[in-house]
SEVEX-967295 format. One record per residue: x, y, z of N, C-alpha, C in turn; residue number from 1; residue in three letters. Coordinates in steps of 0.2 Angstrom, whole numbers, plus 5000, padded with zeros to 4 digits. Layout:
<sites>
<n_x=X | n_y=Y | n_z=Z | ca_x=X | ca_y=Y | ca_z=Z | c_x=X | c_y=Y | c_z=Z | k=NUM | r=Ala> $
...
</sites>
This chain:
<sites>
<n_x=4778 | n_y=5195 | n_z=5244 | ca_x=4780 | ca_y=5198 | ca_z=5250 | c_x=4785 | c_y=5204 | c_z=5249 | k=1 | r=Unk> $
<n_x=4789 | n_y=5202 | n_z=5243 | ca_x=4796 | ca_y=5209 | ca_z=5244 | c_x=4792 | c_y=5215 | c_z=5241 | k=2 | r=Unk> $
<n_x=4787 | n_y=5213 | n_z=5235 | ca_x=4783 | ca_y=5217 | ca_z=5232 | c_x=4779 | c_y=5222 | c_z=5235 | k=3 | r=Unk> $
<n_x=4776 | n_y=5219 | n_z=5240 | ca_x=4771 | ca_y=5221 | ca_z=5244 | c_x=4776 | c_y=5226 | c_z=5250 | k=4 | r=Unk> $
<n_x=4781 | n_y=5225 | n_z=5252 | ca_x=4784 | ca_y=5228 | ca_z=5258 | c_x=4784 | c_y=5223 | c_z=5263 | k=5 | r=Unk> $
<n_x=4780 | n_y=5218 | n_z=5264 | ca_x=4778 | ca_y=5214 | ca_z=5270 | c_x=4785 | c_y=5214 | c_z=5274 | k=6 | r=Unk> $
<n_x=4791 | n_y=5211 | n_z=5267 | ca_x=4797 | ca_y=5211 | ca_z=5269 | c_x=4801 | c_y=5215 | c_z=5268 | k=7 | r=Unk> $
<n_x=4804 | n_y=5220 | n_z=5273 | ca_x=4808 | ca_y=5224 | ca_z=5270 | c_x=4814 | c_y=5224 | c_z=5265 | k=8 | r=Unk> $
<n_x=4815 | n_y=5220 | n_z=5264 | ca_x=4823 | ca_y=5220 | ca_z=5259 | c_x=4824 | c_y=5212 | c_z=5260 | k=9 | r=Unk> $
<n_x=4828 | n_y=5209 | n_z=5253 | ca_x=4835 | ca_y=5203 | ca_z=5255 | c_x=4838 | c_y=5203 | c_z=5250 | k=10 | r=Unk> $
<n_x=4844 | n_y=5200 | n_z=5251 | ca_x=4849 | ca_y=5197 | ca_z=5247 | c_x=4849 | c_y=5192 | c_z=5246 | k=11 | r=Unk> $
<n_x=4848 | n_y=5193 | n_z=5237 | ca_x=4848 | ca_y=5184 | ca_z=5235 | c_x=4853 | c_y=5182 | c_z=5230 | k=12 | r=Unk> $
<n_x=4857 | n_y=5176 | n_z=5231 | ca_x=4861 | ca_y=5173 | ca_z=5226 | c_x=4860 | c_y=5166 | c_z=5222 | k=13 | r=Unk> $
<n_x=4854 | n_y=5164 | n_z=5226 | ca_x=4854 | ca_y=5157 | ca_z=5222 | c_x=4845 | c_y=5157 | c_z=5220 | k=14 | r=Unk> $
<n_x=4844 | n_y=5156 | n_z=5214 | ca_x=4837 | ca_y=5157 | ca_z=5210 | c_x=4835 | c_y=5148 | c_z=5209 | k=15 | r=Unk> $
<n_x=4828 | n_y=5148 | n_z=5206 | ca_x=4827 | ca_y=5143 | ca_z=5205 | c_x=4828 | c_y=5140 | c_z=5196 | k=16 | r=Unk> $
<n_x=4830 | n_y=5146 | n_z=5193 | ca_x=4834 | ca_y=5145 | ca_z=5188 | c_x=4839 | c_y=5152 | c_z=5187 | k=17 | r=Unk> $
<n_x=4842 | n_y=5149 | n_z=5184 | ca_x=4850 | ca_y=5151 | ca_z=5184 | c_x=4853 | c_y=5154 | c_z=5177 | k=18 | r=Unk> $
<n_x=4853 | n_y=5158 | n_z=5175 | ca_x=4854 | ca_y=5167 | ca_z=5176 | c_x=4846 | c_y=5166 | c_z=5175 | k=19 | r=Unk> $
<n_x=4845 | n_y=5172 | n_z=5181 | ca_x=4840 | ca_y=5174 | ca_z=5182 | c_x=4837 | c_y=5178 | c_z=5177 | k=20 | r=Unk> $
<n_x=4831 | n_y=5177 | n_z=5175 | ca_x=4831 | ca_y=5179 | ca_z=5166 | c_x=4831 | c_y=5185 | c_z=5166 | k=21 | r=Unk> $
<n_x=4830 | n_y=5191 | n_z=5163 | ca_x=4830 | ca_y=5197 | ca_z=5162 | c_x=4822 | c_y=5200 | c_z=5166 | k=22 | r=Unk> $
<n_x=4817 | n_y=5198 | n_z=5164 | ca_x=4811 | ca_y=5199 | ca_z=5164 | c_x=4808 | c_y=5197 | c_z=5171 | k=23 | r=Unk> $
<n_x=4812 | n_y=5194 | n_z=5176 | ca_x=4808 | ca_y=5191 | ca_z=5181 | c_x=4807 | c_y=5197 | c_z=5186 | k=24 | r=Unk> $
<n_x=4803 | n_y=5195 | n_z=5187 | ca_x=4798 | ca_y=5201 | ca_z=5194 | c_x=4805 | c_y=5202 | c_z=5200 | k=25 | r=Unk> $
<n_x=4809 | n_y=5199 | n_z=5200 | ca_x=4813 | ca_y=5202 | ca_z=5206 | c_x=4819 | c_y=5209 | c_z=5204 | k=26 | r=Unk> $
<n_x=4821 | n_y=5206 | n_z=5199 | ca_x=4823 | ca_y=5211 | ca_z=5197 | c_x=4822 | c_y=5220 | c_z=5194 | k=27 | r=Unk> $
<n_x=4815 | n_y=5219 | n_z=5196 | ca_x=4812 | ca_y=5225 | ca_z=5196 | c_x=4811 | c_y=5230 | c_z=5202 | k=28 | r=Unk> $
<n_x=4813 | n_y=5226 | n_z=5208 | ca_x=4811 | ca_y=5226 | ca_z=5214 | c_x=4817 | c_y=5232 | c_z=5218 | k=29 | r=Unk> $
<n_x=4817 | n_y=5240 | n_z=5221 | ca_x=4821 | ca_y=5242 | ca_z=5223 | c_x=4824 | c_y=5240 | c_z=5231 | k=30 | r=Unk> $
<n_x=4821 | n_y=5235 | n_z=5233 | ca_x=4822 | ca_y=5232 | ca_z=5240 | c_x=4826 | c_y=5226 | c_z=5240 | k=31 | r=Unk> $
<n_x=4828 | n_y=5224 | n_z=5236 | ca_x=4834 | ca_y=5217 | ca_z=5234 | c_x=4840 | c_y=5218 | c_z=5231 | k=32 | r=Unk> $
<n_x=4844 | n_y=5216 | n_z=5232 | ca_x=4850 | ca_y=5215 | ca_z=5229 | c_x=4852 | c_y=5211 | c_z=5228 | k=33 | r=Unk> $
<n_x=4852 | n_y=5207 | n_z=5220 | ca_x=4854 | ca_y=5202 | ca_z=5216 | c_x=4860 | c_y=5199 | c_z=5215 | k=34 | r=Unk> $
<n_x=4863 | n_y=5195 | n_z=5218 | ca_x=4870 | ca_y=5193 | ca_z=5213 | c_x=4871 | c_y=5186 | c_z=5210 | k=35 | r=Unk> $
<n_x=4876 | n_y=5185 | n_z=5205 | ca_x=4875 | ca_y=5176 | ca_z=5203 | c_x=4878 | c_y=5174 | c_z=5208 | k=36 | r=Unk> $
<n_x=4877 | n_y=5167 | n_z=5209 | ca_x=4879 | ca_y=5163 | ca_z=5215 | c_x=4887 | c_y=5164 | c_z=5216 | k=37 | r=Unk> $
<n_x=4888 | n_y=5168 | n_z=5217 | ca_x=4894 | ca_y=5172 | ca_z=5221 | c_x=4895 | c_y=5176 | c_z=5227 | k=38 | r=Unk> $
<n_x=4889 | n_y=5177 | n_z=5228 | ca_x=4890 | ca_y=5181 | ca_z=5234 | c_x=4891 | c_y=5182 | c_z=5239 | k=39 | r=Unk> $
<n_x=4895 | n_y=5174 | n_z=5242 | ca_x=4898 | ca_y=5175 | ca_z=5247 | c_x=4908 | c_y=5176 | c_z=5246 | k=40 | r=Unk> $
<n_x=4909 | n_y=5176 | n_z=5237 | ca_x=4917 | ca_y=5176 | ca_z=5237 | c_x=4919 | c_y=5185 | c_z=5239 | k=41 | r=Unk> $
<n_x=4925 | n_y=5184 | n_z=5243 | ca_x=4929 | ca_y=5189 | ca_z=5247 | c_x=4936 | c_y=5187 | c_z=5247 | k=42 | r=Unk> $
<n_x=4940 | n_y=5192 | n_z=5248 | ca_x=4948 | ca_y=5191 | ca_z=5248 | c_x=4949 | c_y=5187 | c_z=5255 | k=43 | r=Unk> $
<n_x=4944 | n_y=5187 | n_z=5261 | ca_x=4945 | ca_y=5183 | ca_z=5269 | c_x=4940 | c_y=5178 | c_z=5267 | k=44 | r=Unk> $
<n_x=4938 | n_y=5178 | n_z=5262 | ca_x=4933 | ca_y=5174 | ca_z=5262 | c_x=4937 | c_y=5165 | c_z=5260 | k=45 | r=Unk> $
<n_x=4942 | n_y=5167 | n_z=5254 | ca_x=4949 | ca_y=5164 | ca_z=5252 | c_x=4952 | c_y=5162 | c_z=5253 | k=46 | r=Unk> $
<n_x=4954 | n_y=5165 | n_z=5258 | ca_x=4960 | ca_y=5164 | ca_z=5261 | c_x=4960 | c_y=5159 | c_z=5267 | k=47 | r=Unk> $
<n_x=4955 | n_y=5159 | n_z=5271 | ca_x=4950 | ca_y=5154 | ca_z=5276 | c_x=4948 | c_y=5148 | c_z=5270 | k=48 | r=Unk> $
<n_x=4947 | n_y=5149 | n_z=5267 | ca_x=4945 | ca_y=5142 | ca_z=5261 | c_x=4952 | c_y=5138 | c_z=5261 | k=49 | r=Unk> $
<n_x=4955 | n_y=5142 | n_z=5258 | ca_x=4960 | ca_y=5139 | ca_z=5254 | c_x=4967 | c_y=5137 | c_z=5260 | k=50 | r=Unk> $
<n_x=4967 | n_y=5140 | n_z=5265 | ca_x=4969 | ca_y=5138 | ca_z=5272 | c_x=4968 | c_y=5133 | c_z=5274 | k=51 | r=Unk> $
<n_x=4962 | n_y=5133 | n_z=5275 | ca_x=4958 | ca_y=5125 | ca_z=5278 | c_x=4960 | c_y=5119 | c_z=5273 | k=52 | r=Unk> $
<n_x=4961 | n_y=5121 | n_z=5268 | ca_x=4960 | ca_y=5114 | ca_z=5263 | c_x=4968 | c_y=5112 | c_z=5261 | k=53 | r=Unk> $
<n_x=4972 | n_y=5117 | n_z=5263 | ca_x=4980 | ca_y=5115 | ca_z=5265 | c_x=4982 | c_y=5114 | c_z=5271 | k=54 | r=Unk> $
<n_x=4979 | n_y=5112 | n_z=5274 | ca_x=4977 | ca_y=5109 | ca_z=5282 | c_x=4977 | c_y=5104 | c_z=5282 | k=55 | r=Unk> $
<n_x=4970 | n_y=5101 | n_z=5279 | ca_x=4966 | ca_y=5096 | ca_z=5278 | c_x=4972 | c_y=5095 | c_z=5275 | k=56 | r=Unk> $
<n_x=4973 | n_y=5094 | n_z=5267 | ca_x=4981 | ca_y=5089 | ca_z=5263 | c_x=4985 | c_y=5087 | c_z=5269 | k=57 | r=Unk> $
<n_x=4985 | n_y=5092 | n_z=5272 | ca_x=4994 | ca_y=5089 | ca_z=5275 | c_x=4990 | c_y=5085 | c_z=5280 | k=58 | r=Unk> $
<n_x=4985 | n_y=5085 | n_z=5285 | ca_x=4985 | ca_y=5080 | ca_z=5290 | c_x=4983 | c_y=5074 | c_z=5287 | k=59 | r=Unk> $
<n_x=4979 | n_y=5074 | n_z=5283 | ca_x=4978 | ca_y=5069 | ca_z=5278 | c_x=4984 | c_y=5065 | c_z=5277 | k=60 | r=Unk> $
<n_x=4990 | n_y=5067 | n_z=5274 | ca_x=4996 | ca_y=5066 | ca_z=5273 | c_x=5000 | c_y=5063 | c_z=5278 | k=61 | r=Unk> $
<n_x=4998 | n_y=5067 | n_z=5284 | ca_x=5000 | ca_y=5062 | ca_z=5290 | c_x=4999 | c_y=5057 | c_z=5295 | k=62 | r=Unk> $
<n_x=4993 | n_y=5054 | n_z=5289 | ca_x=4988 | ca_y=5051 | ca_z=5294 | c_x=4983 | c_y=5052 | c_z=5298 | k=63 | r=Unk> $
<n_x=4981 | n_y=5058 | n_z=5299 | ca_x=4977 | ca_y=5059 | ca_z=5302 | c_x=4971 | c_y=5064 | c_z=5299 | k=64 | r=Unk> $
<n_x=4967 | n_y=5060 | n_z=5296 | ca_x=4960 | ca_y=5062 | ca_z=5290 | c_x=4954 | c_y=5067 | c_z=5294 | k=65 | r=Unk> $
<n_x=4956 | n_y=5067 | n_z=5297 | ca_x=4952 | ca_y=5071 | ca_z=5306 | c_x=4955 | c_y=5076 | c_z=5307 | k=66 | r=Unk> $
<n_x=4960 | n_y=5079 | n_z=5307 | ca_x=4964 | ca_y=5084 | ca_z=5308 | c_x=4967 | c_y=5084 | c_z=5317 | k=67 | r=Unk> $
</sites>
C-alpha cells in the first residue's frame, strides 16, 4: 500500500521485528519515516510522565491509590 502510493505517507515505530533489518522494503520507501520504538520521547513528553508518576507515589502514600 505505502509502495504503491494507495497510502500517502506514515510514521512507524514499532516493527514486527526489532531493529528493523537493513534490507527491509520499508526502508527503501520516500513516503515513511522510520524511528526505533522511541518516537513518542519529548522533553513535554517527560515532564507529564514523570509528573504523574510523583502524583501517583504521593497519593499512594497517603492512602489514596486512586488519586
Amino acid at each position: 500500500m505505502l509502495g504503491q502510493r494507495r497510502i500517502a505517507g506514515a510514521g512507524l515505530d514499532t516493527f514486527d521485528i526489532e531493529p528493523l533489518p537493513l534490507n527491509h522494503p520499508l526502508r527503501g520507501l520516500d513516503n515513511t519515516v522510520l524511528t526505533p520504538h522511541l518516537g513518542y520521547v519529548s522533553q513535554e513528553g517527560y515532564k507529564v510522565y514523570y509528573t504523574q508518576m510523583v502524583e501517583n507515589i504521593k497519593a499512594w502514600l497517603a492512602g489514596n491509590p486512586c488519586g
